[in-house]
C-alpha positions in Angstrom: -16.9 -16.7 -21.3 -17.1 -13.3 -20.2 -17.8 -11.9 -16.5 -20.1 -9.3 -15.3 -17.4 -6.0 -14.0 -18.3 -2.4 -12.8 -17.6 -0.4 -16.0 -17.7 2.8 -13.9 -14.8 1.0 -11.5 -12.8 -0.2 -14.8 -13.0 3.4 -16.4 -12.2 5.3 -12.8 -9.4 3.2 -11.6 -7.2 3.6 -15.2 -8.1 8.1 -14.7 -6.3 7.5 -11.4 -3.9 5.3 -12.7 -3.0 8.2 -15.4 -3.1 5.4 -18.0 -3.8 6.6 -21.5 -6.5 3.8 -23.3 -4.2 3.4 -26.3 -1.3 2.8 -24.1 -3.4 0.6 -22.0 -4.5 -1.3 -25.4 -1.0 -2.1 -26.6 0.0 -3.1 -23.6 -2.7 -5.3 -22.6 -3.4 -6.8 -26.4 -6.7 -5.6 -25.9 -8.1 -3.2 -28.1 -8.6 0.6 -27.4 -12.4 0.2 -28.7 -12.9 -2.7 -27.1 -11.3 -1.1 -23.9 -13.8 1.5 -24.5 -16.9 -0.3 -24.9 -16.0 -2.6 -21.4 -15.5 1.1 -19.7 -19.2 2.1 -21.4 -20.8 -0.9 -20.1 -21.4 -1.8 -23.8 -19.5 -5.2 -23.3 -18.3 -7.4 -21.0 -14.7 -8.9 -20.6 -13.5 -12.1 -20.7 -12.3 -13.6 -17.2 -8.6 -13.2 -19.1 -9.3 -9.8 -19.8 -10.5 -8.6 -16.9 -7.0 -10.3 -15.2 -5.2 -8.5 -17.3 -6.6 -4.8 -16.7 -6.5 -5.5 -12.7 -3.2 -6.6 -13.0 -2.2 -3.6 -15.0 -3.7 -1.3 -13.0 -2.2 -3.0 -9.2 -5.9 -4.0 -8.0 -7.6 -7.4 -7.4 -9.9 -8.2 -10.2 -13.1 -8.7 -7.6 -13.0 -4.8 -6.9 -14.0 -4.0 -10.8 -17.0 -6.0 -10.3 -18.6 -4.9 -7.1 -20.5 -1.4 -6.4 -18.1 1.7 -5.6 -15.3 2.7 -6.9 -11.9 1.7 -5.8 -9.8 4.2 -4.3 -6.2 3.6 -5.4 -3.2 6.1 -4.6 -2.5 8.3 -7.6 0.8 8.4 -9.8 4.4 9.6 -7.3 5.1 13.5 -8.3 6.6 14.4 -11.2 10.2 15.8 -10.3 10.7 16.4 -13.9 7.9 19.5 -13.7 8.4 22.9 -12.7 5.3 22.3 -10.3 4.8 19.0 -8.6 2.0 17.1 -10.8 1.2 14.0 -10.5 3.2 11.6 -13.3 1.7 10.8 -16.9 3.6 6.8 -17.0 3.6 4.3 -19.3 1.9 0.9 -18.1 5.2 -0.8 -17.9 6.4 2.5 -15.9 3.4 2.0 -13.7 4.4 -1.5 -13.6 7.7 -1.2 -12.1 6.5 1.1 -9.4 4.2 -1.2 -9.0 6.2 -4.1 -8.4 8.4 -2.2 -5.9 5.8 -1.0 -3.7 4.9 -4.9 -3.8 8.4 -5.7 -2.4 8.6 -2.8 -0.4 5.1 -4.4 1.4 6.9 -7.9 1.6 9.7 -6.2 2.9 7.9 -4.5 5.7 5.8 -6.9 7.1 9.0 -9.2 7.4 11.0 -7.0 8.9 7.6 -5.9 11.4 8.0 -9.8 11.8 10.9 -10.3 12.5 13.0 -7.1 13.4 17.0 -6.8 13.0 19.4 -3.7 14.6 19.7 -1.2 11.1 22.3 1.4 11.0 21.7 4.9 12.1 24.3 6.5 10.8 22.4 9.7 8.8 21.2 11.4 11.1 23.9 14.1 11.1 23.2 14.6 6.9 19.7 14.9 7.4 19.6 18.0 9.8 22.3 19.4 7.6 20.7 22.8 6.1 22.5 22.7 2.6 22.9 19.9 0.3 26.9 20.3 0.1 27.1 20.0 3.8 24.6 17.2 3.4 26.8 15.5 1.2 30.2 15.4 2.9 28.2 14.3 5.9 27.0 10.9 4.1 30.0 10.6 2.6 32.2 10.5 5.6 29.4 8.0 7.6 29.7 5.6 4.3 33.2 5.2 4.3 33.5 5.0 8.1 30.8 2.5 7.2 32.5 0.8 4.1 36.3 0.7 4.2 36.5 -1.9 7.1 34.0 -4.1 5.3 35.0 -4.0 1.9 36.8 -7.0 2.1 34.3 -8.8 3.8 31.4 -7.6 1.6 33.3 -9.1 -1.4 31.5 -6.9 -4.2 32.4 -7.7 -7.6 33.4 -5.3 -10.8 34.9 -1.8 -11.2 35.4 0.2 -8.4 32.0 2.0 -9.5 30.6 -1.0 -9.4 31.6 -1.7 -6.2 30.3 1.3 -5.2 26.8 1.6 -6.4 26.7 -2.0 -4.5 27.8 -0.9 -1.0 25.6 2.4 -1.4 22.4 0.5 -2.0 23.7 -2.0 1.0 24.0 1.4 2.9 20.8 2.6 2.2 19.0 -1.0 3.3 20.3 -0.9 6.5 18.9 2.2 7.0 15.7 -0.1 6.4 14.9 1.4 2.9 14.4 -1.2 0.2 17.1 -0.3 -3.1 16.3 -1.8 -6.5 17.7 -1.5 -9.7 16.5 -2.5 -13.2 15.1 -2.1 -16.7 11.7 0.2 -17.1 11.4 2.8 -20.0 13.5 6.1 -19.2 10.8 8.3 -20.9 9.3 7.7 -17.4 11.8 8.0 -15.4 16.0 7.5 -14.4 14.4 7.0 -10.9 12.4 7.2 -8.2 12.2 7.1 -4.2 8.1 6.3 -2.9 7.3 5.7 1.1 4.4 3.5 0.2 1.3 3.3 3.1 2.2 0.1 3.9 6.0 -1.1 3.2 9.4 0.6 3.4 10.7 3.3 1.4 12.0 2.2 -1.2 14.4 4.0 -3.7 14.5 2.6 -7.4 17.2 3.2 -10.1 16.6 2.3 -13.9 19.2 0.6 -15.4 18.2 0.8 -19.1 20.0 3.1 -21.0 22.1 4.2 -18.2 26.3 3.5 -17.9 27.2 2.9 -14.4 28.2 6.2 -13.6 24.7 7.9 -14.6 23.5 5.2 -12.2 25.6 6.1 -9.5 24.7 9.9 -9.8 20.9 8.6 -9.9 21.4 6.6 -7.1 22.5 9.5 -5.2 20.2 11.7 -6.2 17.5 10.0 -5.1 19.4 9.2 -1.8 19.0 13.1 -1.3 14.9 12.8 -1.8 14.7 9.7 0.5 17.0 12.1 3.1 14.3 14.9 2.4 11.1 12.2 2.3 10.7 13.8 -0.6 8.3 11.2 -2.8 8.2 11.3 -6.6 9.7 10.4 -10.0 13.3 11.8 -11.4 15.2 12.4 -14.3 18.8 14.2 -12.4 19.2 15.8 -15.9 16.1 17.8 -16.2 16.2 20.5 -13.7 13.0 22.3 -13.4 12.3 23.0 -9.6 14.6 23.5 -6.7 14.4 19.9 -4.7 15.6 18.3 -8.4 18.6 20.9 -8.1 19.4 20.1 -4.6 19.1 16.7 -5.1 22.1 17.2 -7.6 24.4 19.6 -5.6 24.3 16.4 -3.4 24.9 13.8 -5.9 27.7 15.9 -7.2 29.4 16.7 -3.9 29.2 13.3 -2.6 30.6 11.5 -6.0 32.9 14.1 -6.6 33.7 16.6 -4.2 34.9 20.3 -5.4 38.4 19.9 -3.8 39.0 16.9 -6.2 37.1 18.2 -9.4 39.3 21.4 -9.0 42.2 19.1 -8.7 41.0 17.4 -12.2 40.8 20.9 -13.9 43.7 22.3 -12.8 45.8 19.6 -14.5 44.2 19.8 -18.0 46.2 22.0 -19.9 44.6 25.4 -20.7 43.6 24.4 -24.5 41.4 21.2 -23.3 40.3 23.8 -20.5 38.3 26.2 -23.1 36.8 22.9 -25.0 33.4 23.0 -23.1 33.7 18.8 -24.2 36.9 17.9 -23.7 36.6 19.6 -20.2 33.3 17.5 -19.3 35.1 14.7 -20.9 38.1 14.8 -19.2 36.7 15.3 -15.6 34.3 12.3 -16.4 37.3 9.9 -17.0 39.2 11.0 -13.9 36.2 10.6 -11.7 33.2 8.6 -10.9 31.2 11.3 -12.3 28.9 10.4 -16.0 29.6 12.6 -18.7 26.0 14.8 -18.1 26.9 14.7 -14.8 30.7 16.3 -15.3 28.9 18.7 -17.2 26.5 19.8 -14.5 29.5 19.8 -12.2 31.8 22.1 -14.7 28.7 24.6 -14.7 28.3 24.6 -10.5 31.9 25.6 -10.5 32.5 27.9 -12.8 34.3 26.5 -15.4 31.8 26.3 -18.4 28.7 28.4 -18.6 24.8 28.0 -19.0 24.9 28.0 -22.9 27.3 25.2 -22.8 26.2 23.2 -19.9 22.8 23.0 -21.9 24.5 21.5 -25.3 26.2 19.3 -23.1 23.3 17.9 -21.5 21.3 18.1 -25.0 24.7 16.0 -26.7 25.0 13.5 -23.5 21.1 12.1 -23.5 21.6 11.4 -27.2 24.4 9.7 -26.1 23.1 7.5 -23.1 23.5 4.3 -24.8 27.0 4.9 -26.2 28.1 5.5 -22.5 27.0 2.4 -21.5 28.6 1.0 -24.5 31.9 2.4 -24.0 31.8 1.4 -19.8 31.1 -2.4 -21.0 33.7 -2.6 -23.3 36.0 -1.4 -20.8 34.9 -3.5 -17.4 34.5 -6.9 -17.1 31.1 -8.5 -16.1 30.5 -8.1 -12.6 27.4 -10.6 -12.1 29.1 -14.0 -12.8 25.7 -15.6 -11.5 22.3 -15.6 -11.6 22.0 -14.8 -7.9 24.4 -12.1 -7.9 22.2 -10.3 -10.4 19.1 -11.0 -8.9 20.5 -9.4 -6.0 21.5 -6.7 -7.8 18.0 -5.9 -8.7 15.9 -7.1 -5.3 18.3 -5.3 -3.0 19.7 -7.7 -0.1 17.4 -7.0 2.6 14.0 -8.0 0.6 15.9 -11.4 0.1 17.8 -11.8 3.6 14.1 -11.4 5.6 12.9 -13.7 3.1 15.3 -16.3 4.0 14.3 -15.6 8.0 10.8 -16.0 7.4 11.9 -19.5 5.9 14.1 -20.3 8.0 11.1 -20.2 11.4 8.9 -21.0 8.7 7.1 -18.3 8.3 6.8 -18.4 4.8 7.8 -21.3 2.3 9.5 -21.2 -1.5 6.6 -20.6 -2.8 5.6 -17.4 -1.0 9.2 -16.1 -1.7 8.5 -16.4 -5.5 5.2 -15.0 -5.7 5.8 -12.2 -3.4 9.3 -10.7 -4.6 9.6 -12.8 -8.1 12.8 -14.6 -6.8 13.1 -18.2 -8.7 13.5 -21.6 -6.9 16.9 -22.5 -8.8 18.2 -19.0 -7.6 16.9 -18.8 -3.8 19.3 -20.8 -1.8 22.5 -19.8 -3.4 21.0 -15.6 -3.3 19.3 -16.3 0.6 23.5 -17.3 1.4 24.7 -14.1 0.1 22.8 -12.2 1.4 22.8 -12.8 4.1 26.6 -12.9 4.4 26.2 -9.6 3.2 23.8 -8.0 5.5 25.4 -9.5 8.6 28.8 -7.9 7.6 27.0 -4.9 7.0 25.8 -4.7 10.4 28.6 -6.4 12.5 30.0 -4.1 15.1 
């Protein structure tokens, strides 16, 4: 049975979505001329179809049928451009943003709900005027921060691992919201939005990336959401100045120039003239990926722009061999279900989710609509975190 939409509405919304009609067709299962003809008015959708597209494009399906034309926010920048356009994504790109801005709305109105002490411990990296300074400052608050919890916290896996964990921790009780999972990285590595109504939320993809990449992502969009600088990144394409700053402080905080120094100076002077084994070397000996030892070799000195750039071209080839390698050689750090799904919610979307259930606020049921967390999975996750949020705020 089909259903009566605005075709003016269905066309406008995917133009301010950015969403291509093919790529709309394949990933809807509806065809591009048939796509066409319900944005032409020739023919109407099903009640299915029309589900679909709303869903798609992050608006209610009533909207496409009534006069006027919804207004919906346009794409995040584009970091990866010299100038700051909007971004061309994929619909499962759009998707995961998407989906984040929808936790990032549960998140706030909980915590608006029910409010809980957050740390304020950036301040001092925030007013800093250069990323490096920037860096050392946020470094020195998170281990402040970290070391006397660690133990507490009880993170699992390599010591990168462990660290990607208590940074995202970090950043939540700063009252951001911190995700990580799979979306295409033609779109992106990452991303940090302040949606209109929600938290800011920084997001780090997961897909092709080893842990390392994802720490140096993580930190790199830690330096937008310090700068409340919205949009989408890739750390490895540098084509403005806020994506080079942004690395200066990934790179200073992961691996500060006093200890890469220390790394070079012991490699004898043969490895020290291999552009690769150089990169390579300092990548092993640090928490640094191997594009990101490369960046860090060219900021100081030690290879130049011709070789920082075949490093960079070699290394995105290689994304997926990285990851490979890291896997082989850690164990797996998400023993559970929960732990994962933790991994990828954050634990503060979860812990206010277990407060609003436990003054019943909100039942089960909200919990797994609103931020996809399953029933099997809740109790065991709502315990963890918020073991882990309270040690992260305990005095």
């Amino acid at each position: 049975m089909t259903v009566q939409i605005n075709p003016t509405a269905l066309r406008s919304v995917r133009q301010q979505r950015a969403l291509a009609i093919n790529s709309v067709a394949e990933f809807t299962k509806i065809s591009a001329n048939r796509i066409s003809e319900f944005e032409s008015g020739e023919r109407s959708p099903t009640y299915k179809q029309v589900s679909r597209l709303a869903k798609l494009y992050g608006v209610p399906s009533y909207l496409l049928a009534i006069e006027g034309v919804p207004n919906v926010p346009p794409p995040p920048h584009d970091y990866r451009k010299p100038t700051q356009e909007s971004a061309e994504l994929t619909p499962q790109g759009l998707r995961t943003i998407l989906q984040t801005e929808r936790l990032s709305e549960f998140s706030g109105e909980m915590l608006g709900i029910n409010p809980i002490e957050q740390l304020d411990l950036e301040t001092p990296a925030k007013n800093a005027e250069d990323p490096i300074s920037s860096a050392n400052l946020l470094r020195e608050a998170f281990d402040n921060w970290f070391k006397p919890r660690r133990e507490k916290l009880g993170f699992a896996g390599s010591n990168v691992t462990q660290t990607i964990s208590a940074l995202k921790l970090f950043a939540e009780c700063h009252g951001r919201v911190a995700r990580t999972d799979d979306a295409p990285p033609k779109d992106y590595m990452g991303f940090y939005i302040e949606p209109e109504v929600g938290l800011p939320s920084i997001y780090i993809n997961r897909k092709i990336s080893s842990k390392k990449a994802q720490l140096f992502t993580l930190m790199h969009e830690y330096s937008h959401a310090l700068m409340n600088a919205e949009g989408i990144s890739d750390p490895f394409v540098l084509q403005n100045d806020i994506e080079r700053r942004c690395n200066r402080f990934a790179a200073e905080f992961i691996a500060p120039e006093a200890e890469v120094r220390k790394i070079v100076e012991g490699i004898g002077r043969t490895a020290r003239d291999d552009p690769q084994t150089l990169t390579e070397t300092i990548s092993r000996r640090s928490f640094l990926s191997k594009q990101a030892s490369a960046v860090r070799a060219f900021e100081l000195g030690f290879i130049n722009q011709t070789s920082l750039t075949q490093m960079l071209e070699l290394y995105r080839f290689n994304r997926r061999e990285e990851k490979t390698e890291e896997q082989l050689e850690e164990s797996n750090e998400f023993g559970w279900q929960h732990a994962k799904r933790i991994a990828e919610l954050g634990h503060l979307s979860i812990y206010l989710a277990k407060v609003g259930i436990d003054k019943d606020q909100i039942d089960k049921v909200d919990v797994k609509q609103s931020i996809s967390l399953a029933f099997p999975t809740q109790e065991k996750a709502f315990d963890l975190a918020a073991r882990r949020i309270e040690a992260a705020l305990s005095s």
